[in-house]
C-alpha positions in Angstrom: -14.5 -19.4 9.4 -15.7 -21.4 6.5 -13.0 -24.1 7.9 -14.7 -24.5 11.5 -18.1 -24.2 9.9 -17.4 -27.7 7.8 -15.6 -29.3 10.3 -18.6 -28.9 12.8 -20.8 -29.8 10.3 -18.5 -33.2 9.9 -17.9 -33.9 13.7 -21.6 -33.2 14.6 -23.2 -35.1 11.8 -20.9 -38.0 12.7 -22.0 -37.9 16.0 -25.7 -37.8 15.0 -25.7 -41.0 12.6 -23.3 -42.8 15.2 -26.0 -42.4 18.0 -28.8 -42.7 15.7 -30.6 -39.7 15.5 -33.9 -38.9 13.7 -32.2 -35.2 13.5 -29.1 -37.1 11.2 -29.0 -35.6 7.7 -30.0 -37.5 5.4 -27.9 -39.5 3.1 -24.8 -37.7 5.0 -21.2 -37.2 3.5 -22.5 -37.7 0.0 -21.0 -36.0 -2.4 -24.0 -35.8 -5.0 -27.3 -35.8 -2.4 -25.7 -34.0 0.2 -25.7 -29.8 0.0 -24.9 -29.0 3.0 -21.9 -30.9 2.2 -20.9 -30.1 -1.0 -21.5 -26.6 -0.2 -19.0 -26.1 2.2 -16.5 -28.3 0.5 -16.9 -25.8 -2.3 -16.5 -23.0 0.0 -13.3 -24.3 1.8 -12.0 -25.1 -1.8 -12.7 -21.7 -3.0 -10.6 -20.1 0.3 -8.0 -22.7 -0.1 -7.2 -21.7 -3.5 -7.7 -18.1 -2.8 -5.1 -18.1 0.2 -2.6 -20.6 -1.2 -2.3 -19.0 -4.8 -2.1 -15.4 -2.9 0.9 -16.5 -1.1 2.4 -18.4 -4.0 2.4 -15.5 -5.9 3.8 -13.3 -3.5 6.4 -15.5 -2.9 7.2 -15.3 -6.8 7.3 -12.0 -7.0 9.3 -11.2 -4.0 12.1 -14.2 -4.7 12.8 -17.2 -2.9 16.5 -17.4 -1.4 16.0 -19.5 1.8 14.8 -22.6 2.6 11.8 -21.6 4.1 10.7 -19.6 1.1 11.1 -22.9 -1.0 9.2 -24.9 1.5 6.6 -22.3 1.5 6.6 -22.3 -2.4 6.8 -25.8 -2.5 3.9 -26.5 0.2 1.9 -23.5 -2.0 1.5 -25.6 -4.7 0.6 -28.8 -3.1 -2.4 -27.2 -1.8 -3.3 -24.9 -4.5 -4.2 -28.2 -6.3 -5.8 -29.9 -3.3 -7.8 -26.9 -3.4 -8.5 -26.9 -7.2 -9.2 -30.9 -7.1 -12.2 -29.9 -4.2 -13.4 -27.7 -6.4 -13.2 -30.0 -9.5 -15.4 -32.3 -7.3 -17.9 -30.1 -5.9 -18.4 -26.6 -8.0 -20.6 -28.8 -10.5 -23.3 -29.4 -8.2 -22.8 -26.3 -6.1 -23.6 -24.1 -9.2 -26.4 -26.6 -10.1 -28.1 -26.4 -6.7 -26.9 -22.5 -7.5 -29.1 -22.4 -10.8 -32.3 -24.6 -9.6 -32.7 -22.1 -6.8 -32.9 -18.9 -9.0 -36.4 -17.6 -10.5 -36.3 -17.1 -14.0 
C-alpha cells in the first residue's frame, strides 16, 4: 500500500513539473525540503525492513537446504540493508517534521 502510495506520488509529481504545473510540489524529490517525500520513503523503508528481516528470520530458523532457500536468504539480506540505508537517509527528518508538529 505504502508502495503504490510513493510510487504515485513519484509518477504524478513527475508529470506535474514535466508539464509545468502551478499544482507541482514544490522543490519536488528533495530529500531535506520535500515531506511528502521523505515521508513515504521512510514508510516504504520501515515495511521493507519489516517484511525482509521477517522472512530472513524465518528462513533461519526453519533451515535452508535448497537453492531457493539460499537465494531467498541471500536476496533477504540485500534488501534488509536497502531498507535500513532508506531509513538511514530519511528517519532524521521524518522524526524532525515528527517533533515540530507536536504541542508541548
Amino acid at each position: 500500500m505504502a508502495t503504490g502510495v510513493f510510487f504515485g506520488y513519484l509518477v504524478i509529481g513527475w508529470g506535474l513539473v514535466l508539464v509545468e504545473s502551478a499544482a507541482a510540489p514544490t522543490n519536488f524529490l528533495s530529500i531535506r525540503q520535500d515531506p511528502v517525500f521523505y515521508v513515504l520513503a521512510t514508510i516504504v523503508g520501515l515495511a521493507l525492513v519489516q517484511s525482509s528481516g521477517s522472512l530472513l528470520l524465518y528462513k533461519l530458523l526453519t533451515g535452508f537446504s535448497t537453492e531457493r532457500d539460499r537465494f531467498v536468504v541471500l536476496f533477504s539480506f540485500a534488501a534488509l540493508g536497502s531498507g535500513g540505508a532508506v531509513l538511514r537517509m530519511t528517519l532524521p527528518q521524518t522524526l524532525g517534521l515528527l517533533w515540530a508538529g507536536l504541542p508541548l
